[in-house]
SEFIZA-3560 file (N, C-alpha, C; in Angstrom, 3 decimals):
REM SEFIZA-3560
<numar><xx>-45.624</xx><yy>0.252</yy><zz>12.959</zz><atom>N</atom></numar>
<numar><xx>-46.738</xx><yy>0.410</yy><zz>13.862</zz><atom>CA</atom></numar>
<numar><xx>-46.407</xx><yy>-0.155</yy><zz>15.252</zz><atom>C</atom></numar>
<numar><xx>-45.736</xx><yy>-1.282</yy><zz>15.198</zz><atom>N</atom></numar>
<numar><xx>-45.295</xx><yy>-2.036</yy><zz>16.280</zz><atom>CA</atom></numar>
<numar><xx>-44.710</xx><yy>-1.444</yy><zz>17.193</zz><atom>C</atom></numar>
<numar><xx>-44.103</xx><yy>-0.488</yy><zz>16.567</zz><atom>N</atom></numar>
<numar><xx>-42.928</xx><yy>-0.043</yy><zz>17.175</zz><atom>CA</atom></numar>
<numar><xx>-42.993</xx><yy>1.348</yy><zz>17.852</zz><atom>C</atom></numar>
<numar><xx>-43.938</xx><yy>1.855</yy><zz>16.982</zz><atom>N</atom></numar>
<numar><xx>-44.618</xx><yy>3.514</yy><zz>17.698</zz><atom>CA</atom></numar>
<numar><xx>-45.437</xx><yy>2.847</yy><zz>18.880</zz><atom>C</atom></numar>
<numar><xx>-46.414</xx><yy>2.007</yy><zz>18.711</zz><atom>N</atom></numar>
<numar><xx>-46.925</xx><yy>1.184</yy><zz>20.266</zz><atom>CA</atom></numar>
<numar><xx>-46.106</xx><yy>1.004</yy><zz>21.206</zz><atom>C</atom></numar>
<numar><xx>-45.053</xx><yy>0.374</yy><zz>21.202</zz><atom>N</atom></numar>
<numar><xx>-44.045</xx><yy>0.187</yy><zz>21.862</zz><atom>CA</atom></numar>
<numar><xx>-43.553</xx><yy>1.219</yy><zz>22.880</zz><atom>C</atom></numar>
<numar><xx>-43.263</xx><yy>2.414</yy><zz>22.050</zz><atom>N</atom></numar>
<numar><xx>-42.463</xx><yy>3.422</yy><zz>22.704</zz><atom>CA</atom></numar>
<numar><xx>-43.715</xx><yy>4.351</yy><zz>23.350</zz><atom>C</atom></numar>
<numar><xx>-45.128</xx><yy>4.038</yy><zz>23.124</zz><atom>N</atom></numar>
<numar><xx>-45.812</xx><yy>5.002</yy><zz>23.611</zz><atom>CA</atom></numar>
<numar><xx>-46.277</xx><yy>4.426</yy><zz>24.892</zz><atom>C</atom></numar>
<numar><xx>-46.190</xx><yy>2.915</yy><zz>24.720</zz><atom>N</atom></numar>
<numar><xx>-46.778</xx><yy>2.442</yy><zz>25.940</zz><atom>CA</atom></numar>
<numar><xx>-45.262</xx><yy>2.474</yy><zz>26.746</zz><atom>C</atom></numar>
<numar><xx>-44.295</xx><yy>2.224</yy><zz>26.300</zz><atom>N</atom></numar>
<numar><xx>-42.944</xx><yy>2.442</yy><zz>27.165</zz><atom>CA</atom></numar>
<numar><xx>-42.964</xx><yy>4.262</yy><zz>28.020</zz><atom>C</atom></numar>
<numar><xx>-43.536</xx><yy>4.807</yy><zz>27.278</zz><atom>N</atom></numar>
<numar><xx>-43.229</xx><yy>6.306</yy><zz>27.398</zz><atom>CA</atom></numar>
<numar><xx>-44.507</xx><yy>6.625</yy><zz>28.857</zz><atom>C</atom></numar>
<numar><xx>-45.690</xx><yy>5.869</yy><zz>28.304</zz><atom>N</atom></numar>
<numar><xx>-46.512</xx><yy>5.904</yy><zz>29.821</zz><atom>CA</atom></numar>
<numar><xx>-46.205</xx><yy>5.232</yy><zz>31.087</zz><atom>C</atom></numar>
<numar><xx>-45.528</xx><yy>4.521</yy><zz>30.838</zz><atom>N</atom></numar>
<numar><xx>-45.177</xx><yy>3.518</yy><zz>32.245</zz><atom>CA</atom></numar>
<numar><xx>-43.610</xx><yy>4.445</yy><zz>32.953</zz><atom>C</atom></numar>
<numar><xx>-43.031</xx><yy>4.572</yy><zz>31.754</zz><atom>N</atom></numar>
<numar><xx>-41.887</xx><yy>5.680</yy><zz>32.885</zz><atom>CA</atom></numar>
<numar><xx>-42.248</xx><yy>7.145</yy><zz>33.513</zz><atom>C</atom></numar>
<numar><xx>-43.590</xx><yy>7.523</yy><zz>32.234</zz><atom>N</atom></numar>
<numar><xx>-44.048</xx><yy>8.530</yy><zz>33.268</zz><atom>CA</atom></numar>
<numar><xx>-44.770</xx><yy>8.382</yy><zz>34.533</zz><atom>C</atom></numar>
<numar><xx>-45.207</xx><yy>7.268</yy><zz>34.843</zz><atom>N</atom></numar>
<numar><xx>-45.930</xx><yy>6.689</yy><zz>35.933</zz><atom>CA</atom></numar>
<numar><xx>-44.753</xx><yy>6.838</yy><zz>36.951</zz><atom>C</atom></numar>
<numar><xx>-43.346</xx><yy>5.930</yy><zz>36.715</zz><atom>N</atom></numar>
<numar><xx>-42.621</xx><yy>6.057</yy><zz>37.617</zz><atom>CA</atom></numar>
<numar><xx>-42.186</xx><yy>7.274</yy><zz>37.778</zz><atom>C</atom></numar>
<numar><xx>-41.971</xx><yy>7.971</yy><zz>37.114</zz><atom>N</atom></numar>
<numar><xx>-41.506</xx><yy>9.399</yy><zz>37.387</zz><atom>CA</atom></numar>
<numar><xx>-42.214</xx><yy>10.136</yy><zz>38.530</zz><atom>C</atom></numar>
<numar><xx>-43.685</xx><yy>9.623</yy><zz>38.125</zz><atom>N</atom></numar>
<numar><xx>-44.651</xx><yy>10.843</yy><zz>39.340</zz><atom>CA</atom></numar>
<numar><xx>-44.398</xx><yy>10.081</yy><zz>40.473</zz><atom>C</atom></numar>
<numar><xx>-44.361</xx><yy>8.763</yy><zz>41.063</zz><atom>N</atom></numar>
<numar><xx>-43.929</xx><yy>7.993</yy><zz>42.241</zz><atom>CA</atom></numar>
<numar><xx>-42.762</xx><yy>7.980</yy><zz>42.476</zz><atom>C</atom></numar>
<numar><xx>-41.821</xx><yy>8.365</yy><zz>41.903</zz><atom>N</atom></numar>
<numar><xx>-40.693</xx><yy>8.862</yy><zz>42.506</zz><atom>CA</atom></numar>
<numar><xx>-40.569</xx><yy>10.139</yy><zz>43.049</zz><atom>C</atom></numar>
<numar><xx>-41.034</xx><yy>11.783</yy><zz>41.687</zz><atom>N</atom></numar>
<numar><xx>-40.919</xx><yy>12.600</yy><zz>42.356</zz><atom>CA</atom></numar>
<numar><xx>-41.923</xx><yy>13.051</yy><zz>43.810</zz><atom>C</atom></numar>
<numar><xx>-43.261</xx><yy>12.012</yy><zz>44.157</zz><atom>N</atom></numar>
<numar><xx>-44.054</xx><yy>12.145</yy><zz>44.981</zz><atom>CA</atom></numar>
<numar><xx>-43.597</xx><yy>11.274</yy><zz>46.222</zz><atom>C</atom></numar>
<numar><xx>-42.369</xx><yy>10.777</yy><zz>46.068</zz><atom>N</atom></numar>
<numar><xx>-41.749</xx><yy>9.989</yy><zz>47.257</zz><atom>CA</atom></numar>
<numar><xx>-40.937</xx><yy>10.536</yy><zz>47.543</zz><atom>C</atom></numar>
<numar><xx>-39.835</xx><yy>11.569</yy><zz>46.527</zz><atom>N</atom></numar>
<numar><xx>-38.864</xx><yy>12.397</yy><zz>47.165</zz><atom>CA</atom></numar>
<numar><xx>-39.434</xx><yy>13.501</yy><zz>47.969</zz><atom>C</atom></numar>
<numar><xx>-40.812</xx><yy>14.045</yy><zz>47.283</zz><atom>N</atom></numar>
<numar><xx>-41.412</xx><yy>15.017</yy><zz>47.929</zz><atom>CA</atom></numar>
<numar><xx>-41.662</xx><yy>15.117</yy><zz>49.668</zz><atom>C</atom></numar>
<numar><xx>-41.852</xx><yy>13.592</yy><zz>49.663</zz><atom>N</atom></numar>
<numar><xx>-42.773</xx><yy>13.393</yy><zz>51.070</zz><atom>CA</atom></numar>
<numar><xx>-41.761</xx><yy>13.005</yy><zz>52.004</zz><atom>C</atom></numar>
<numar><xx>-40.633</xx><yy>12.014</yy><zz>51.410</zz><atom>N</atom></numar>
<numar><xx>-39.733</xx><yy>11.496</yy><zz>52.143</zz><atom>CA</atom></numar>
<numar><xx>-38.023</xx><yy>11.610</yy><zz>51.776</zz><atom>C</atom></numar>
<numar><xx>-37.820</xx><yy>13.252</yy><zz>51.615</zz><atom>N</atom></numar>
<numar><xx>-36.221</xx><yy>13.296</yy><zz>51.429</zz><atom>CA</atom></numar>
<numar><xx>-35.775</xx><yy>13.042</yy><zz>52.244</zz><atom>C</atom></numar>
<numar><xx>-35.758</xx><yy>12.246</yy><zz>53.343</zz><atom>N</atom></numar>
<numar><xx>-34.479</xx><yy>12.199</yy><zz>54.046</zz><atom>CA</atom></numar>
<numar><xx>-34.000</xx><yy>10.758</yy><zz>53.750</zz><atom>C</atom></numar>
<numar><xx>-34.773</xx><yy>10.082</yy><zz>53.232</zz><atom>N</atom></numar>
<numar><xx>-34.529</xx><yy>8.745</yy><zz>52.914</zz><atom>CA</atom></numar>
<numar><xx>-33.701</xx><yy>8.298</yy><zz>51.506</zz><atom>C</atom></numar>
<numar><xx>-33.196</xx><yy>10.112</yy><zz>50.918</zz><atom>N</atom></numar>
<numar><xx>-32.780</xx><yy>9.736</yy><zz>50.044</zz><atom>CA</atom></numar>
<numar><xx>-31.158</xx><yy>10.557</yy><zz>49.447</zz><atom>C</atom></numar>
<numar><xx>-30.778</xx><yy>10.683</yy><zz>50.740</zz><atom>N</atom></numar>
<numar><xx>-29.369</xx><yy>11.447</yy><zz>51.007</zz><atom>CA</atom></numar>
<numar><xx>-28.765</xx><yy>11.483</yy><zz>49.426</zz><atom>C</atom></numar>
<numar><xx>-28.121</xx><yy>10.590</yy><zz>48.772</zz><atom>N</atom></numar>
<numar><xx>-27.811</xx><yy>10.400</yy><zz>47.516</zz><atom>CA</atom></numar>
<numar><xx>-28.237</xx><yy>11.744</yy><zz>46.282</zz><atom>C</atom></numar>
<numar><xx>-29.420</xx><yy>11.734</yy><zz>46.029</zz><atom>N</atom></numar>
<numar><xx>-30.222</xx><yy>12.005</yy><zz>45.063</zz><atom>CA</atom></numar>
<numar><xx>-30.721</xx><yy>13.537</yy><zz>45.866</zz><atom>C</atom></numar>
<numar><xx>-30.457</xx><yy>13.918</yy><zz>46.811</zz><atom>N</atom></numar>
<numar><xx>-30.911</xx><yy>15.152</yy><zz>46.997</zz><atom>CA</atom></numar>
<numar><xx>-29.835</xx><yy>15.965</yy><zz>47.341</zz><atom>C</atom></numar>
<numar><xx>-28.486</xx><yy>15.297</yy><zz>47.370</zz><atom>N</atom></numar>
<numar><xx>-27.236</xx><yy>15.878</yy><zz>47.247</zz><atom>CA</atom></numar>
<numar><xx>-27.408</xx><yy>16.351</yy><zz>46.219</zz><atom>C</atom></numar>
<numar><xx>-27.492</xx><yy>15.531</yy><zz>45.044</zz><atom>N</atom></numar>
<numar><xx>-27.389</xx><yy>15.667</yy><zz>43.844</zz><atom>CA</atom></numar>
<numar><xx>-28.319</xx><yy>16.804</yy><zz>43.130</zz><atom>C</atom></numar>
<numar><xx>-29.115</xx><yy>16.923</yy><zz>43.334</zz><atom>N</atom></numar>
<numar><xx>-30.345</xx><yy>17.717</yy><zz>43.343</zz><atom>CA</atom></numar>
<numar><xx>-29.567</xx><yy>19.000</yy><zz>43.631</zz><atom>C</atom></numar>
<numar><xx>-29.048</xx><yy>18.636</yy><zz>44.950</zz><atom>N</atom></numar>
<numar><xx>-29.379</xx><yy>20.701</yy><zz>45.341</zz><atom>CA</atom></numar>
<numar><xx>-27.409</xx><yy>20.592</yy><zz>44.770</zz><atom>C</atom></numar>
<numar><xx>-26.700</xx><yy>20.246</yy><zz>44.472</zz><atom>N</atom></numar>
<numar><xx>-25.333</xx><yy>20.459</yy><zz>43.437</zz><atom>CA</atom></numar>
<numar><xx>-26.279</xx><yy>21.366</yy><zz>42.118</zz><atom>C</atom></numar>
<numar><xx>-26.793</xx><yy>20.201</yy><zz>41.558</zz><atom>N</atom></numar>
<numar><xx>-27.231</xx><yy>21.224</yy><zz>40.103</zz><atom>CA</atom></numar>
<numar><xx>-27.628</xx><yy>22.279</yy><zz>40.056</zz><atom>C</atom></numar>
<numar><xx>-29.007</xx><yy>22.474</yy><zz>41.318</zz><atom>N</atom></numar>
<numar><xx>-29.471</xx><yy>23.587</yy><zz>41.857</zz><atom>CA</atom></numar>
<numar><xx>-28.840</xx><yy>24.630</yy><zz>41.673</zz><atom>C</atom></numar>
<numar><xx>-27.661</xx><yy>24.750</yy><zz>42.579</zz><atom>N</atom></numar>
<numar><xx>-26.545</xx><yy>25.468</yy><zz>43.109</zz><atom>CA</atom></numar>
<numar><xx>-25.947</xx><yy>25.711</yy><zz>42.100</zz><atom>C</atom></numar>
<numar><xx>-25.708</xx><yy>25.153</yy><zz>41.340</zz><atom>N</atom></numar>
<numar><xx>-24.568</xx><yy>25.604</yy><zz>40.024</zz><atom>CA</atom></numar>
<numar><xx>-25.591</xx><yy>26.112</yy><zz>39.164</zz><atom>C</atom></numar>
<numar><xx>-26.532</xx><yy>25.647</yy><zz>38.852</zz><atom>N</atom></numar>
<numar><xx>-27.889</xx><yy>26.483</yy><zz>37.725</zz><atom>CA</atom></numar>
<numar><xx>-27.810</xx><yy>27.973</yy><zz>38.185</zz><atom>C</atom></numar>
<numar><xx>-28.030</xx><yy>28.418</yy><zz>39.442</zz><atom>N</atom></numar>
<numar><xx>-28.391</xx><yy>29.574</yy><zz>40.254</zz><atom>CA</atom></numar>
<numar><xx>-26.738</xx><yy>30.297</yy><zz>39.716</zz><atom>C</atom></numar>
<numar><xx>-25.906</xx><yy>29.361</yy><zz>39.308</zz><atom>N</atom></numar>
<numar><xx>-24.327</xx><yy>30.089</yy><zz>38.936</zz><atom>CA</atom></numar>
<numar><xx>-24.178</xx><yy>30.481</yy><zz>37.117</zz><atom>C</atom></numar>
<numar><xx>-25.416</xx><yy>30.030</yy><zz>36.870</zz><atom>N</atom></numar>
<numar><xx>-25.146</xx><yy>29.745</yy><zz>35.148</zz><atom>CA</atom></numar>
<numar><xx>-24.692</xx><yy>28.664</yy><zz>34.779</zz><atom>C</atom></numar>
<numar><xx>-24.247</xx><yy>27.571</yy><zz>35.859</zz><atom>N</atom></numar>
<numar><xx>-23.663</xx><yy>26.820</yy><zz>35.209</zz><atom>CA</atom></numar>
<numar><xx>-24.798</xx><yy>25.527</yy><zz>34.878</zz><atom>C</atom></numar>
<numar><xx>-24.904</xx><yy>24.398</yy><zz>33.972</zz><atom>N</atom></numar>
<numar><xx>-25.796</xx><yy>23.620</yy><zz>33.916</zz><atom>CA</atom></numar>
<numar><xx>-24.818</xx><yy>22.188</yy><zz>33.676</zz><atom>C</atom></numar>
<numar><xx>-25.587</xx><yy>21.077</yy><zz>34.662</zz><atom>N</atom></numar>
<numar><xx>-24.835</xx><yy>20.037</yy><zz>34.525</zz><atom>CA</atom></numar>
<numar><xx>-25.516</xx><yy>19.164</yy><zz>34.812</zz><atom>C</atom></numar>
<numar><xx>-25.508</xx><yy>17.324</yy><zz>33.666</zz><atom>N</atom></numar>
<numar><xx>-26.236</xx><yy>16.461</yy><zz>33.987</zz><atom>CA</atom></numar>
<numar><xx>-26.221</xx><yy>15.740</yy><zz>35.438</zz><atom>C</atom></numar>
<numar><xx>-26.614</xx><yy>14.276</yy><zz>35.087</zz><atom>N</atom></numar>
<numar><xx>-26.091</xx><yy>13.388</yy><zz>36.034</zz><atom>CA</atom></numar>
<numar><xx>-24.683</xx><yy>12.867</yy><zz>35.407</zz><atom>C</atom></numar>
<numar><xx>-24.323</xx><yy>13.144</yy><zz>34.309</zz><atom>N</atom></numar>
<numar><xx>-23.644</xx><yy>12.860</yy><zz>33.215</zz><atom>CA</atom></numar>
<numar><xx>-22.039</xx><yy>12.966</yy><zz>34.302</zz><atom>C</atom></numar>
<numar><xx>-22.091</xx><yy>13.935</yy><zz>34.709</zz><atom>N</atom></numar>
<numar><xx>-21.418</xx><yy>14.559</yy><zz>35.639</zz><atom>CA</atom></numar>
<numar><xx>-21.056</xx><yy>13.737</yy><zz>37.034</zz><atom>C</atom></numar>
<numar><xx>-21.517</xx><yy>13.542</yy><zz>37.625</zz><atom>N</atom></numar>
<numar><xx>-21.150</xx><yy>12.961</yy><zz>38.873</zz><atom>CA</atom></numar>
<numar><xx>-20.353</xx><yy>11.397</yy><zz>38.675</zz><atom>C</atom></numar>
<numar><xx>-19.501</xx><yy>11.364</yy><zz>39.374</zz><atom>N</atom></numar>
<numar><xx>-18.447</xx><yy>9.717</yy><zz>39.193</zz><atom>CA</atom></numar>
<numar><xx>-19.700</xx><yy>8.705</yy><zz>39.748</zz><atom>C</atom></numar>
<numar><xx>-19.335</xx><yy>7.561</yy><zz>38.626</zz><atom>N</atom></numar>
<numar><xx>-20.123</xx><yy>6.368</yy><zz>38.444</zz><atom>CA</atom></numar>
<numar><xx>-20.941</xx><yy>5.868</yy><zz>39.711</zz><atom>C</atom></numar>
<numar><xx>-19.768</xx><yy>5.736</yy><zz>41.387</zz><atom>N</atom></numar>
<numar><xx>-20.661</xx><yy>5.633</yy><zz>42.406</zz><atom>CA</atom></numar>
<numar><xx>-21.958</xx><yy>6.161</yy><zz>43.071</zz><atom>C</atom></numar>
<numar><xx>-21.399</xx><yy>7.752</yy><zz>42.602</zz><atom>N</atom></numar>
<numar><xx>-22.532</xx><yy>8.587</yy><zz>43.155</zz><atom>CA</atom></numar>
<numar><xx>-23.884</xx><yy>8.330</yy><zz>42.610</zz><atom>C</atom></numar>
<numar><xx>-23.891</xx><yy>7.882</yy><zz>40.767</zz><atom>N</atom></numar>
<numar><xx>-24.664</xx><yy>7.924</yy><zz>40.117</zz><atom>CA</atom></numar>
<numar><xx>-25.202</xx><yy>5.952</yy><zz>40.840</zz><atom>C</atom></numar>
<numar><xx>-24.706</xx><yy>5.337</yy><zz>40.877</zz><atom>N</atom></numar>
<numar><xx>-25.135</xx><yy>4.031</yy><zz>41.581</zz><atom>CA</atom></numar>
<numar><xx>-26.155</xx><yy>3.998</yy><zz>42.563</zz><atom>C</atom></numar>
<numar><xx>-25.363</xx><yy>4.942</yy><zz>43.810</zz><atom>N</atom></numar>
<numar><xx>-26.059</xx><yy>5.316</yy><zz>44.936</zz><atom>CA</atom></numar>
<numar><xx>-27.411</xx><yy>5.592</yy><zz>44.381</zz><atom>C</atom></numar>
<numar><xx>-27.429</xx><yy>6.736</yy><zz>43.505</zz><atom>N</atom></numar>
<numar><xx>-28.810</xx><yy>7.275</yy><zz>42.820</zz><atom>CA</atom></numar>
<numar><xx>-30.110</xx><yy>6.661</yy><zz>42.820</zz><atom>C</atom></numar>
<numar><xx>-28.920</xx><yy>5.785</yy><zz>41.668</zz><atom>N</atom></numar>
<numar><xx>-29.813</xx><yy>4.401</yy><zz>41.442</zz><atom>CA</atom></numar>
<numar><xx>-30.733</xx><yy>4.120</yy><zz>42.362</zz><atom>C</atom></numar>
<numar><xx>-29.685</xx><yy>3.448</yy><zz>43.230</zz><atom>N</atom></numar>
<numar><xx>-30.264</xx><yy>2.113</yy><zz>44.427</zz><atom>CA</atom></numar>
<numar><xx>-31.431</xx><yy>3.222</yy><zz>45.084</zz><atom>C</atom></numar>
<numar><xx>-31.477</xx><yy>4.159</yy><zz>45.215</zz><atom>N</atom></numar>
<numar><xx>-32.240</xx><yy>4.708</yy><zz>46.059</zz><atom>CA</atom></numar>
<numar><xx>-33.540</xx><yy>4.968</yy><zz>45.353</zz><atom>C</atom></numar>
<numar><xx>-33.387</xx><yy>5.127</yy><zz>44.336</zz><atom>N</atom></numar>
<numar><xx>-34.414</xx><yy>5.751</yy><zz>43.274</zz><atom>CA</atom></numar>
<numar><xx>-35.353</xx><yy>4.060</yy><zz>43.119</zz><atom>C</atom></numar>
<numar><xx>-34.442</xx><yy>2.920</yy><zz>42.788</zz><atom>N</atom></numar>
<numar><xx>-34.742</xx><yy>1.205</yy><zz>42.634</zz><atom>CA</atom></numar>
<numar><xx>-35.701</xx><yy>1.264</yy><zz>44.070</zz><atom>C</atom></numar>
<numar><xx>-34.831</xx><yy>1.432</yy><zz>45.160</zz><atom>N</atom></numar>
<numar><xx>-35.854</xx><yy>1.159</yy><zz>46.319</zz><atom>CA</atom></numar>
<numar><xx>-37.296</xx><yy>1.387</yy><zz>46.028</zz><atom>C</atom></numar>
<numar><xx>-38.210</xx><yy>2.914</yy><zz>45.887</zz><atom>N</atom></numar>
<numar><xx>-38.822</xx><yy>3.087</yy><zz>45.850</zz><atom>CA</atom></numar>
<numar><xx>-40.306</xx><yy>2.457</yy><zz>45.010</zz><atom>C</atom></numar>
<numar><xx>-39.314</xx><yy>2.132</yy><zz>43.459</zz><atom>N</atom></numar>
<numar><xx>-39.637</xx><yy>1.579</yy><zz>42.840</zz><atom>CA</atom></numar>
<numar><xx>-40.080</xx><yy>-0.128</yy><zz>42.943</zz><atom>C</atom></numar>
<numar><xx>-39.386</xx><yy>-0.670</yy><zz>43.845</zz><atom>N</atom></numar>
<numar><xx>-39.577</xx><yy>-2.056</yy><zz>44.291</zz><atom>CA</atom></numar>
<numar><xx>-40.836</xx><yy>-2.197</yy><zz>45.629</zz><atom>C</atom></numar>
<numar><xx>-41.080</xx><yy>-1.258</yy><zz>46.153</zz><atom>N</atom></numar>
<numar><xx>-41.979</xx><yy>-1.443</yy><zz>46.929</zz><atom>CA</atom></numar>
<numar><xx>-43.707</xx><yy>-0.843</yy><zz>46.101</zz><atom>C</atom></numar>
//
């Protein structure tokens, strides 16, 4: 029981961040060079057939991500 609580209240709080992130990239991409590279790569290759995670990009790029994605989240 503990544990289904757990993951449901875990599962609402990342969807929270999810909508304040994608409603901060919305309003303010330029602040987020990193992550909208990244964005329009997958884009671009989806539109090719091809499909690819973040799984994909070398460890820095995915850092950068991070930090940018953390920013938002910290304010």
């Amino acid at each position: 029981m503990q544990k289904e609580v757990i993951k449901s209240f875990i599962h609402e709080v990342v969807e929270d961040f999810e909508n304040i992130l994608i409603q901060e990239l919305n309003e303010n991409s330029e602040q987020f060079p990193y992550t909208n590279a990244c964005v329009e790569f997958i884009i671009h290759l989806a539109n090719q057939g091809i499909t690819i995670s973040l799984d994909a990009f070398d460890q820095e790029i995915i850092d950068h991500v991070y930090r940018e994605l953390i920013t938002v989240l910290g304010n």
